[in-house]
C-alpha positions as CSV (number, residue, x, y, z in Angstrom):
1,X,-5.6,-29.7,-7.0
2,X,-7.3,-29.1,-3.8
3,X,-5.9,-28.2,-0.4
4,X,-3.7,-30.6,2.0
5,X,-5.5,-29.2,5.2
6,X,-9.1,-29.0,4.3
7,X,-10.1,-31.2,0.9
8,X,-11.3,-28.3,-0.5
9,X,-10.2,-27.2,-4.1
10,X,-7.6,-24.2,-4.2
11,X,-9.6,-21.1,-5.7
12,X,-12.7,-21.9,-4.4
13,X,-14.6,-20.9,-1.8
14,X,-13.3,-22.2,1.5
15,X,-10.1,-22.9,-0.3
16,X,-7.3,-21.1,0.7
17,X,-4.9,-22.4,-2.4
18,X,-4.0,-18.8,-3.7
19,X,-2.6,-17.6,-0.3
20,X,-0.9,-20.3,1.1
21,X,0.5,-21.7,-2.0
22,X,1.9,-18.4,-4.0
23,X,3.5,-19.0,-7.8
24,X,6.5,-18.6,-7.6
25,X,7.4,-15.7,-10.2
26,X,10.7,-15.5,-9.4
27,X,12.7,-12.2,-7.7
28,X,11.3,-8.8,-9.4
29,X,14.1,-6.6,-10.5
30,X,14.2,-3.2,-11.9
31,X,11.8,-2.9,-15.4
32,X,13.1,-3.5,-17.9
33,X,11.4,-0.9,-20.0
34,X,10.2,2.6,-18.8
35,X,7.0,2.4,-16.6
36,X,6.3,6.2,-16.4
37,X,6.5,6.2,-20.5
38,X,2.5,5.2,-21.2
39,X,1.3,7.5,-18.3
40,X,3.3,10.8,-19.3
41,X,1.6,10.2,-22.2
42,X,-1.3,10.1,-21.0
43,X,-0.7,13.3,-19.7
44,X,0.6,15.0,-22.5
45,X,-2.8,14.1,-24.2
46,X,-5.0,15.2,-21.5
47,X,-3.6,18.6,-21.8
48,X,-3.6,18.9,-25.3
49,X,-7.5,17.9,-25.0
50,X,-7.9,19.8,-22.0
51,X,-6.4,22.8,-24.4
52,X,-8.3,22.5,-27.2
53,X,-11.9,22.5,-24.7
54,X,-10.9,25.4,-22.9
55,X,-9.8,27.1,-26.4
56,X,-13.5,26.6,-27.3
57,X,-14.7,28.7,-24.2
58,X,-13.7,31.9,-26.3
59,X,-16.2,30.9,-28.8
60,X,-19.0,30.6,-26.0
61,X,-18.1,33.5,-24.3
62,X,-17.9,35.8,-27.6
63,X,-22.1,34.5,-28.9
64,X,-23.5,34.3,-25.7
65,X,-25.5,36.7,-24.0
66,X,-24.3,39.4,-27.1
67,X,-20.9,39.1,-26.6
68,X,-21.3,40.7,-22.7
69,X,-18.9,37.9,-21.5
70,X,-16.5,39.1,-24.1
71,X,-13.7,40.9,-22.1
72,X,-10.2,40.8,-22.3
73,X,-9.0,39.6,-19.5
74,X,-11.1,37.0,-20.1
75,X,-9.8,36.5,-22.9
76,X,-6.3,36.6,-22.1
77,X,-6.8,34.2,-19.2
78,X,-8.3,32.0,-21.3
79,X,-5.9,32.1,-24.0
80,X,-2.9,32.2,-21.5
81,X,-4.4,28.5,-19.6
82,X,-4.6,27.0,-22.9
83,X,-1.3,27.8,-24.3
84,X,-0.2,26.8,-20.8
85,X,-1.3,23.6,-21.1
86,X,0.0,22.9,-24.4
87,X,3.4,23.9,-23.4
88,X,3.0,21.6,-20.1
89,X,2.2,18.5,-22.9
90,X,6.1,18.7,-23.2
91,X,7.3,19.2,-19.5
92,X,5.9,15.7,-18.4
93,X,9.5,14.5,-17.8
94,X,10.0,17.1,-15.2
95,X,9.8,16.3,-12.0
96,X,7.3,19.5,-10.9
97,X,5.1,17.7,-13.5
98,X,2.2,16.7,-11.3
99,X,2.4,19.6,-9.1
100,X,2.3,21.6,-12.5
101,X,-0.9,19.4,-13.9
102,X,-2.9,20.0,-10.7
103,X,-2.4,23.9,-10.6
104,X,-3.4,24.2,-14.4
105,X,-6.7,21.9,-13.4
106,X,-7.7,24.1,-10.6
107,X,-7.3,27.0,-12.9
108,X,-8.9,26.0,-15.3
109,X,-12.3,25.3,-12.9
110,X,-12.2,28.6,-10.2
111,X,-11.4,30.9,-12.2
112,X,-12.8,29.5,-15.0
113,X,-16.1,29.9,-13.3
114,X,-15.9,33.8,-13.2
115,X,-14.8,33.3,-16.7
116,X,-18.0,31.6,-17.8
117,X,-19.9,28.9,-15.8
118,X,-19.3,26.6,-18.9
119,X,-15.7,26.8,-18.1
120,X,-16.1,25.6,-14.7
121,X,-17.8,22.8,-15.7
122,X,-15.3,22.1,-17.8
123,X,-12.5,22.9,-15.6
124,X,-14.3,20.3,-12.9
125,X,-14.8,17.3,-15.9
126,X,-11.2,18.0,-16.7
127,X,-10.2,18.0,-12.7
128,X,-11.9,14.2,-12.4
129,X,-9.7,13.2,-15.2
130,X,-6.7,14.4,-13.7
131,X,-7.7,12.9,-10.5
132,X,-8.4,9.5,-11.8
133,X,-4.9,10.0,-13.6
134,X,-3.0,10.1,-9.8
135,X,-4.9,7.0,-8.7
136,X,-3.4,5.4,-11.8
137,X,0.0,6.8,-11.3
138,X,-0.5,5.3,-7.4
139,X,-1.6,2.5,-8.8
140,X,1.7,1.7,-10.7
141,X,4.2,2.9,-7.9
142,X,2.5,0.1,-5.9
143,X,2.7,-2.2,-8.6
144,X,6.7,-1.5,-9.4
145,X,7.0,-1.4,-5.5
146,X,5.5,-4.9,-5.2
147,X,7.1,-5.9,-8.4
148,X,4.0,-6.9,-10.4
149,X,4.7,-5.6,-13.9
150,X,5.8,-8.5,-16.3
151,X,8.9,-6.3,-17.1
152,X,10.2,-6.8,-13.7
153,X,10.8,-10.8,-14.1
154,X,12.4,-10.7,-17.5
């Protein structure tokens, strides 16, 4: 099929076929199923990983150096962010969720660093994730705003 105006194919270069000539998908409604589901869970399994790596910084900070890292604060922080972050697994319904997963990120990197460097670095893998998970989460408002998900033209 090629182009009325210029002979050219649609698709190709110098063709203008996909912009002039949209399929017609039909309206977009409402999704059918819930959106939101896959990424809350996406969430709730970052924290839980997130948990379990910054459980593990007790066992650094208890070998290295002799055990001089060892204190406890340190290890009630530590303790503390990780049981936080299991309990936030189950509050990603709410809607103080993201607020919530950005705090417990950013804990878990500046203070983490006076905890142990190791839980900084940690703390700042941990905050790319998270980041990466609010381009997807803009990613899909734009998409159900635009009406691009296959559950919208049931």
């Amino acid at each position: 099929m090629s182009n009325p105006e210029t002979g050219h194919p649609t698709g190709q270069p110098g063709g203008t076929g996909a912009a002039r000539f949209p399929v017609d998908t039909g309206a977009a409604h409402a999704p059918s199923t819930d959106p939101w589901k896959g990424l809350r869970g996406i969430m709730a399994g970052t924290h839980v990983l997130e948990a379990i790596v910054i459980g593990l910084v007790l066992t650094v900070i208890a070998r290295l150096d002799g055990g001089a890292h060892f204190q406890t604060w340190k290890v009630l922080f530590v303790s503390l962010l990780a049981v936080a972050m299991i309990v936030a697994a189950g509050l990603q319904r709410r809607p103080w969720a993201i607020p919530m997963n950005v705090v417990l990120a950013v804990l878990a990197v500046f203070p983490g660093w006076i905890v142990h460097w190791s839980m900084g670095v940690a703390g700042l893998m941990f905050l790319a994730v998270w980041a990466y998970i609010l381009y997807l989460r803009l990613d899909l408002m734009k998409r159900i705003a635009g009406g691009y998900l296959p559950s919208q033209h049931d």
